[in-house]
N, C-alpha and C positions, 0 to 999 in steps of 0.2 A: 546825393545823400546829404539829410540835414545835420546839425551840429550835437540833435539833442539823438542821435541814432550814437553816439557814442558814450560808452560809463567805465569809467574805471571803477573798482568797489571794493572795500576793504573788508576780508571776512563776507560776511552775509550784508552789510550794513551799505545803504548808499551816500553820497555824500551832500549835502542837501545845499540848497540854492545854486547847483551847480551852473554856472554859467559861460564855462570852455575847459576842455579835454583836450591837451596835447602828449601827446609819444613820438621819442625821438631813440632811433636804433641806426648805433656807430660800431660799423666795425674796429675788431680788435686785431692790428695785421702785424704779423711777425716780417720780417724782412732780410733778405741774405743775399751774397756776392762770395757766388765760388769761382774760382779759376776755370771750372766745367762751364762756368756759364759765359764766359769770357768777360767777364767783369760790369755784366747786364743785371741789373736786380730782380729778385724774384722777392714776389709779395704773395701772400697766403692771409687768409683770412683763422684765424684763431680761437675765437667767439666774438662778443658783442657787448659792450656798453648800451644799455637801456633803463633810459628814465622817463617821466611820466610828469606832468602838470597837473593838478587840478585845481581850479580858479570859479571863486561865488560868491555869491551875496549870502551874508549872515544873518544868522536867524538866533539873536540872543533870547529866544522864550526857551528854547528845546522843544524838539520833539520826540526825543527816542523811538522806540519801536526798528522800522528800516530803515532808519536815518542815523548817518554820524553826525549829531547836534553840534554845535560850540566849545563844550565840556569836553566832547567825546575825541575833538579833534585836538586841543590841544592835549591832552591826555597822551594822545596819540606820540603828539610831537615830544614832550616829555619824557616818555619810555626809553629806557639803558639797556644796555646787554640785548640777550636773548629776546627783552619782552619789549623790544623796537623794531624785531623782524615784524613783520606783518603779511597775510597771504592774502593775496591781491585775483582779481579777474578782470580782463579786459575785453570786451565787445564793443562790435560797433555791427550795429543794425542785424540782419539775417547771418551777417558772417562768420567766421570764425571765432569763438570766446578763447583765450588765452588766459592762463593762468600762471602765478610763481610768488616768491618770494620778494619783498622789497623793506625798503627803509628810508625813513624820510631825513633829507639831506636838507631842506631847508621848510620854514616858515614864517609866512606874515602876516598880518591882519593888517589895514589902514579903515580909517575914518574920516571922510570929508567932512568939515563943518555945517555942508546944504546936503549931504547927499547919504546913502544906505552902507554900510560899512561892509567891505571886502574879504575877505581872505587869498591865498597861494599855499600849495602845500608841494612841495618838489620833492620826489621818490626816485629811487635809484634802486633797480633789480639786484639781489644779490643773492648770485647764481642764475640758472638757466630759465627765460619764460619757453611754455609749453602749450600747445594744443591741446585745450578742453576737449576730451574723446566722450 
C-alpha cells in the first residue's frame, strides 16, 4: 500500500499538499494486584489514546473549495472551546473509513531559506474513533 492510499480529513475538507499521514493507537491499561491473584498483576485494557499527524507542503495562494488552505488551517489551530473539536474521518485505501471527534494539540509551519515551506498539525481523539458503517 502506497502512502498517498491514506487521508485523514477534517469535516468534508482535505488537507492540501499532504505529504505523510501518521496514526498512533495506545492503549489505556488499568492495573491491579489482589491477594486472589497471589500478588501477579492483572492488566486490562480501558480504551485508547489516539492521535494522528498530518504533515505538507504549503500552498500560501488558497485554494478553498475541498481543500483546508493556510487560512483555513490555522484558523483551525486557533479555535477555543467547543469550536476546537473538529470531526474528523480516517481511510486508508479500500479499507475501513473511521470516523470521531479530535483536537488539535499542536502546530507548526517552518520555512527553509532555499526550499517550499512546511507545515505539522498533531490531533488527539477526544473520545471514541468508530467504524464508518
Amino acid at each position: 500500500m502506497e502512502g498517498y492510499n491514506f487521508r485523514f480529513k477534517v469535516g468534508s475538507k482535505n488537507f492540501i499538499g499532504v505529504t505523510q499521514d501518521d496514526m498512533t493507537i495506545t492503549p489505556t491499561t488499568k492495573e491491579s494486584i489482589t491477594k486472589d491473584d497471589a500478588g501477579n498483576r492483572r492488566r486490562s485494557v480501558t480504551g485508547q489514546d489516539i492521535t494522528f499527524k498530518v504533515a505538507g507542503i504549503m500552498d500560501l495562494n488558497g485554494t478553498g473549495g475541498t481543500d483546508n488552505d493556510m487560512d483555513d488551517i490555522i484558523a483551525l489551530a486557533l479555535a477555543k472551546g467547543d469550536n476546537a473539536k473538529v470531526t474528523f474521518v480516517y481511510t486508508r485505501g479500500t479499507g475501513q473509513a473511521y470516523t470521531g471527534t479530535a483536537v488539535i494539540t499542536g502546530y507548526s509551519e517552518s520555512t527553509p531559506a532555499d526550499g517550499e515551506g512546511t507545515y505539522t498539525i498533531d490531533f488527539a481523539v477526544s473520545g471514541e474513533m468508530t467504524a464508518v458503517s
